[in-house]
MDTraj code that builds the backbone (N, CA, C; nanometers):
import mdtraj as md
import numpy as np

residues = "UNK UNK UNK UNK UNK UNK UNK UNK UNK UNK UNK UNK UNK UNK UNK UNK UNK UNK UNK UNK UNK UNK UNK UNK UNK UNK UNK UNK UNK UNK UNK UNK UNK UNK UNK UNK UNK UNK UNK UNK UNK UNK UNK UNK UNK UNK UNK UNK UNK UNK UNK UNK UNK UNK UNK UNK UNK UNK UNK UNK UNK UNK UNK UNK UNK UNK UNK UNK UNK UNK UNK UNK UNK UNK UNK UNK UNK UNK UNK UNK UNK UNK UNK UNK UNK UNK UNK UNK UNK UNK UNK UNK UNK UNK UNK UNK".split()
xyz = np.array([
    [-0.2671, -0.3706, -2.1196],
    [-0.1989, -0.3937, -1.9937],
    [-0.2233, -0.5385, -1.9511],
    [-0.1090, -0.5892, -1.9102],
    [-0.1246, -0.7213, -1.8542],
    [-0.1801, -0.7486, -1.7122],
    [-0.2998, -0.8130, -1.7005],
    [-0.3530, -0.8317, -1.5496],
    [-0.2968, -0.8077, -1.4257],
    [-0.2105, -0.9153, -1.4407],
    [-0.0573, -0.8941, -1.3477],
    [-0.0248, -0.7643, -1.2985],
    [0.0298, -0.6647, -1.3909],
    [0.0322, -0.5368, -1.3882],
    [-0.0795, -0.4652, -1.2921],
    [-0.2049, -0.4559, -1.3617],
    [-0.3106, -0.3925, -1.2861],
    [-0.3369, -0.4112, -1.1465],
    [-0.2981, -0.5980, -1.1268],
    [-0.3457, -0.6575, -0.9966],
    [-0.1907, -0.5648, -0.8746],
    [-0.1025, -0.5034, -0.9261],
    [0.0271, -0.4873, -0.8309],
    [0.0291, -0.3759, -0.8364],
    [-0.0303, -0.2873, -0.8936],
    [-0.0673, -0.1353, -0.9119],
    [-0.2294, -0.1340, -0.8220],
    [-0.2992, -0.2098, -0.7632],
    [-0.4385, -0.1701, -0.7530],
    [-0.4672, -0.2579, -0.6013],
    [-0.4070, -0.3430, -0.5197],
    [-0.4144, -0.4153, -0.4496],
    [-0.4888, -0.3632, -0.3642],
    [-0.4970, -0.2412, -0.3084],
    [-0.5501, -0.2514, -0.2008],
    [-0.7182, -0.1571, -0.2212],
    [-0.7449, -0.0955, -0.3728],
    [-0.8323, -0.0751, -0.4100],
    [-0.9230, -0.2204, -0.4718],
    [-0.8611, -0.3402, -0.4713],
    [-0.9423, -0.4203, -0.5722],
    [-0.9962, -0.4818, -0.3974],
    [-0.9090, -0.4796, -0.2770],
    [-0.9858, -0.5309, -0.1357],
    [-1.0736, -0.4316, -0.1127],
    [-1.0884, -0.2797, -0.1505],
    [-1.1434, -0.2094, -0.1404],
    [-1.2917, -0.2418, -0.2146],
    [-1.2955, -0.3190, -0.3043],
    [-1.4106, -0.3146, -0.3942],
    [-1.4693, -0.4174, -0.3985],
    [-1.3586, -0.5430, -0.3177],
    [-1.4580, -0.6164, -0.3221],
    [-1.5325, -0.6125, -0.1265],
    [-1.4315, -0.5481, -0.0569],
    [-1.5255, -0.5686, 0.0392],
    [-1.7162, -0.4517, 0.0498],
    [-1.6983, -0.3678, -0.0513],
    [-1.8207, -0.2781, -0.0843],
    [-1.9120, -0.3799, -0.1783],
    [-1.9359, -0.4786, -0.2234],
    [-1.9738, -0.5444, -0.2597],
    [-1.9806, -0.6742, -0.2269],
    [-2.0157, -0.6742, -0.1049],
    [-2.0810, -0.7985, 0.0260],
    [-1.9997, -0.9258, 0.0167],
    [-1.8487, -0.9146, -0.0192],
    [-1.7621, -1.0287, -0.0433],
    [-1.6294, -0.9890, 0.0317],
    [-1.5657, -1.0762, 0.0742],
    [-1.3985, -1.0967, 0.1029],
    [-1.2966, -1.2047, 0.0685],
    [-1.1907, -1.1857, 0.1213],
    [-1.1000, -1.2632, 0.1327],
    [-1.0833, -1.3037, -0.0697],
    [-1.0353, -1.1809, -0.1097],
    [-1.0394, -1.1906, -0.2789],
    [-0.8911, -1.2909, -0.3211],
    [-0.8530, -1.3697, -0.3973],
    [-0.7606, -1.4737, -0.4409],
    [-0.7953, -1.4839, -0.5859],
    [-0.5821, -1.4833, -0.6039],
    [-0.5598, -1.4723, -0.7739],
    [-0.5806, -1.6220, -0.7830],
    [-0.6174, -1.6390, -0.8853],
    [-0.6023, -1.8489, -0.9479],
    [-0.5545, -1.8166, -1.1346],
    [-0.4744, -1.9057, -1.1610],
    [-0.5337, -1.9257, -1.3159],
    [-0.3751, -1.8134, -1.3859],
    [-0.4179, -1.7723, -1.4829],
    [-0.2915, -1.7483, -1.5376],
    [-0.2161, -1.5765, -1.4827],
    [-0.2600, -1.5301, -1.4211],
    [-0.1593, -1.4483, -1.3215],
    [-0.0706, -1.5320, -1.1920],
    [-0.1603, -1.6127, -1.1679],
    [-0.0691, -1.6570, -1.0321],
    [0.0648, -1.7531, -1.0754],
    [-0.0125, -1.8095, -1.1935],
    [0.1342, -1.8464, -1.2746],
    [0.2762, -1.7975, -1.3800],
    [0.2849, -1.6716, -1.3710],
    [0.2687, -1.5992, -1.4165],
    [0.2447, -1.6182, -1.5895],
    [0.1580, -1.6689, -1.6419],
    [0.1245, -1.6722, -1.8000],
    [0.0705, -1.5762, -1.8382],
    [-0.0094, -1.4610, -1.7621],
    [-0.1264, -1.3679, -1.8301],
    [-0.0388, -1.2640, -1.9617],
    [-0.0979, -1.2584, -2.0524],
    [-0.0660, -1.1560, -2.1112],
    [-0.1702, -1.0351, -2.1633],
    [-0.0994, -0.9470, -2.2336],
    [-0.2118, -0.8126, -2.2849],
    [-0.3227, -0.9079, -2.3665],
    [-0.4733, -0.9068, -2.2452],
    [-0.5628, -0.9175, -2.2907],
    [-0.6295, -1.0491, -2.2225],
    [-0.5189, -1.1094, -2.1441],
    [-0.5832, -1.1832, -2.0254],
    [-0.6773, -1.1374, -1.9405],
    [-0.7309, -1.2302, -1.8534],
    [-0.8500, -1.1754, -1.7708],
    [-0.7919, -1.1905, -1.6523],
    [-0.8308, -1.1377, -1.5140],
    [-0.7961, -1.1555, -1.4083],
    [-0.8681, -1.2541, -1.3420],
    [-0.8748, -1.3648, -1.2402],
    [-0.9092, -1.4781, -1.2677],
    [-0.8938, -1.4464, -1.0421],
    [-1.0265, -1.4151, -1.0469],
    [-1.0115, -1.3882, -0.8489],
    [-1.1420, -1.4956, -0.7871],
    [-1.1051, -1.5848, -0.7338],
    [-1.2326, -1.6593, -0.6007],
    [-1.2500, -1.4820, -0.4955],
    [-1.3489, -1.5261, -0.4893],
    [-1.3727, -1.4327, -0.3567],
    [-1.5194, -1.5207, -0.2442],
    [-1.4993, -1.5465, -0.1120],
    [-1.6282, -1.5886, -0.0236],
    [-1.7184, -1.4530, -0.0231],
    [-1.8357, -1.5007, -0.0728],
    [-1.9787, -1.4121, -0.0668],
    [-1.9832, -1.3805, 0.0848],
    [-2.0436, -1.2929, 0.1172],
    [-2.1099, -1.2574, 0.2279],
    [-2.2385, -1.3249, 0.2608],
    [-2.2725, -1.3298, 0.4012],
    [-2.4152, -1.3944, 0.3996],
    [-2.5161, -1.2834, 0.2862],
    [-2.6464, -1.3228, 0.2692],
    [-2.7102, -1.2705, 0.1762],
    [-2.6307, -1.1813, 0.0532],
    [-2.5289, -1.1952, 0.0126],
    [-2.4990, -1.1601, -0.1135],
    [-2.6102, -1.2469, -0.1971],
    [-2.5823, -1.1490, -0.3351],
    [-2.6928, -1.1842, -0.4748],
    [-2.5586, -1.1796, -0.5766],
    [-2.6459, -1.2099, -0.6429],
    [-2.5530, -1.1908, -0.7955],
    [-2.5700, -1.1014, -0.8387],
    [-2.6894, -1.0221, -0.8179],
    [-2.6043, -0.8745, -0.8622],
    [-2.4973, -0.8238, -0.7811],
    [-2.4961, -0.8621, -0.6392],
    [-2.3416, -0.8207, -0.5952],
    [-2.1816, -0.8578, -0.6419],
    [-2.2390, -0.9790, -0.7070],
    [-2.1176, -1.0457, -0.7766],
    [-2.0631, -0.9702, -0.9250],
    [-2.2336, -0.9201, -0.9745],
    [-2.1611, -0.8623, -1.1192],
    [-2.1599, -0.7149, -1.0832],
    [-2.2049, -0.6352, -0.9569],
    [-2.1707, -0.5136, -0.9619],
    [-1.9784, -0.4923, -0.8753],
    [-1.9453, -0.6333, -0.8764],
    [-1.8157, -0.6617, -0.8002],
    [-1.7470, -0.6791, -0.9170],
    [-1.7922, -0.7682, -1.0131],
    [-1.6640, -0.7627, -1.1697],
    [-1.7307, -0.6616, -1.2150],
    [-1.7945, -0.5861, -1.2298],
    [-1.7894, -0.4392, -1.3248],
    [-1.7580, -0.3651, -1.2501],
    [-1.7212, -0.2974, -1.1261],
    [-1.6408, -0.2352, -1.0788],
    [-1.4837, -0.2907, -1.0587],
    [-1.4194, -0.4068, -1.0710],
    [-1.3004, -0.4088, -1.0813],
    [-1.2739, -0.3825, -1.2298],
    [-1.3399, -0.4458, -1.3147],
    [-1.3268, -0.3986, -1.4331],
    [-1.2719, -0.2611, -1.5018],
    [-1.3699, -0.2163, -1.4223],
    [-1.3234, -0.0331, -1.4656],
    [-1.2399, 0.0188, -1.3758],
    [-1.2178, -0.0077, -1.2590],
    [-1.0849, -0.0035, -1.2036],
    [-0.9473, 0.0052, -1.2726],
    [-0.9383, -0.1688, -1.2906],
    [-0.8591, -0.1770, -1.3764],
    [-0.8093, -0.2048, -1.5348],
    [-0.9381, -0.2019, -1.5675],
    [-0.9015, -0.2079, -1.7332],
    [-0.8569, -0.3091, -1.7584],
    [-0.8963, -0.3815, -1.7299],
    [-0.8547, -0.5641, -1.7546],
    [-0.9885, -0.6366, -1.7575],
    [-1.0021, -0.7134, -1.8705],
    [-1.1301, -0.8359, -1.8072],
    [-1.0862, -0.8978, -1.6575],
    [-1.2188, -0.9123, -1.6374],
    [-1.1857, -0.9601, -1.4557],
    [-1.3078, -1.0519, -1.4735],
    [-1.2572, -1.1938, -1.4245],
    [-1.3529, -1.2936, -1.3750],
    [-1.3676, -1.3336, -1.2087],
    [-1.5141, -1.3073, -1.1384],
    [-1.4935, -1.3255, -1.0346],
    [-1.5546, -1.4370, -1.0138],
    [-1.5159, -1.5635, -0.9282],
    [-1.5848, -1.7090, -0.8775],
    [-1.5727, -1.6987, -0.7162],
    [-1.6857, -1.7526, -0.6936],
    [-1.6820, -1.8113, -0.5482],
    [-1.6168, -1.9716, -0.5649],
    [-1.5994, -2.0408, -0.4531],
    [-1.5525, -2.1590, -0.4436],
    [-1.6720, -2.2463, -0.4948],
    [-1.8210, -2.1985, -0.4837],
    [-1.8962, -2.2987, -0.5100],
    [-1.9046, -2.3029, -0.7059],
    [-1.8391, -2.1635, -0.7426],
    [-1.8316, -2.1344, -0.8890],
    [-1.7711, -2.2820, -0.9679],
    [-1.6633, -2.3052, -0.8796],
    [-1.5737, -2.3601, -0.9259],
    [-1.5935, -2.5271, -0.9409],
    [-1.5290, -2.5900, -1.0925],
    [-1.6083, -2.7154, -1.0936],
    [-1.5642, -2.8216, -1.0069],
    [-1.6143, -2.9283, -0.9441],
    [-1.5976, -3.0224, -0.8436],
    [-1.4514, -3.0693, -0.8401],
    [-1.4345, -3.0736, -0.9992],
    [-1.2772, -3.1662, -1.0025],
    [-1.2130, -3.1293, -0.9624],
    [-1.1929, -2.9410, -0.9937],
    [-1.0616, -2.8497, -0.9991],
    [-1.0615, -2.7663, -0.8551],
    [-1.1932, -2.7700, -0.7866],
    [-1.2137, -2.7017, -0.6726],
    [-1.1050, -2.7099, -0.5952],
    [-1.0718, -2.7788, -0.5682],
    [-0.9518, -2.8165, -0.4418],
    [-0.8025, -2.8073, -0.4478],
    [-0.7816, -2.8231, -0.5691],
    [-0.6113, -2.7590, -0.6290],
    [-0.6327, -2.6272, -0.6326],
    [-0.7647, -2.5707, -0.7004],
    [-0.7467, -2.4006, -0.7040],
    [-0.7540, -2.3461, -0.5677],
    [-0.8692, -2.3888, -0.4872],
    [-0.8630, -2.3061, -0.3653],
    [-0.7334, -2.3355, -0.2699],
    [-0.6697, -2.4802, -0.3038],
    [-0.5116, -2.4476, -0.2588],
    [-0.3965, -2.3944, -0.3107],
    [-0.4220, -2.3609, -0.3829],
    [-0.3054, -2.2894, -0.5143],
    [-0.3377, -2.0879, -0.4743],
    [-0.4575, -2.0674, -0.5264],
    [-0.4560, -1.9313, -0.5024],
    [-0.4191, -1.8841, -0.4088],
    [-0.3422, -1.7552, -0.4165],
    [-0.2875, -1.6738, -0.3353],
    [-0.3802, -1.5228, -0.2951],
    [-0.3745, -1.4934, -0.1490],
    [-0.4501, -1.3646, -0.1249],
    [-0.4215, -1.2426, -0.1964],
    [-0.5216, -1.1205, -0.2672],
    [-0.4517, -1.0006, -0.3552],
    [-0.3731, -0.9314, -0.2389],
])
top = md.Topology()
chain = top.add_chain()
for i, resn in enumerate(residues, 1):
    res = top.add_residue(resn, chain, resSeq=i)
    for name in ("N", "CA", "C"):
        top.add_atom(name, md.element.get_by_symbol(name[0]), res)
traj = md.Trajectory(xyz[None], top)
């Protein structure tokens, strides 16, 4: 299944999962929002941490979208993201 797919079938379960996992405001970047993804792309979401989030909240946030949707899923915060590209992506991505 193509990301794309999963992300328009699952929208309001993937806000569902990430707000249970101390994060919001989840955003596509990268090759769904353009539409390039194909069978076997990853889903490619920024999401803002919550105060005291951990990283295990971050990886119990991509292994539950994961199995959600049956797609690799990469999740970044804005600080994930490298200095150069930070600022085109966080203006480019769109809310799920």
């Amino acid at each position: 299944m193509k990301p794309s797919e999963a992300l328009r079938s699952h929208r309001e379960e993937i806000r569902r999962v990430v707000e249970l996992n101390r994060a919001r405001n989840p955003r596509v970047f990268g090759s769904v929002l353009h539409g390039a993804d194909i069978d076997g792309s990853d889903l490619d979401l920024i999401v803002d941490p919550l105060p005291g989030a951990t990283l295990f909240d971050m990886g119990g946030l991509q292994s539950g979208l994961e199995e959600l949707l049956g797609v690799p899923v990469d999740v970044l915060t804005p600080a994930d993201l490298p200095a150069k590209y930070r600022e085109r992506v966080l203006r480019e991505a769109l809310p799920v």
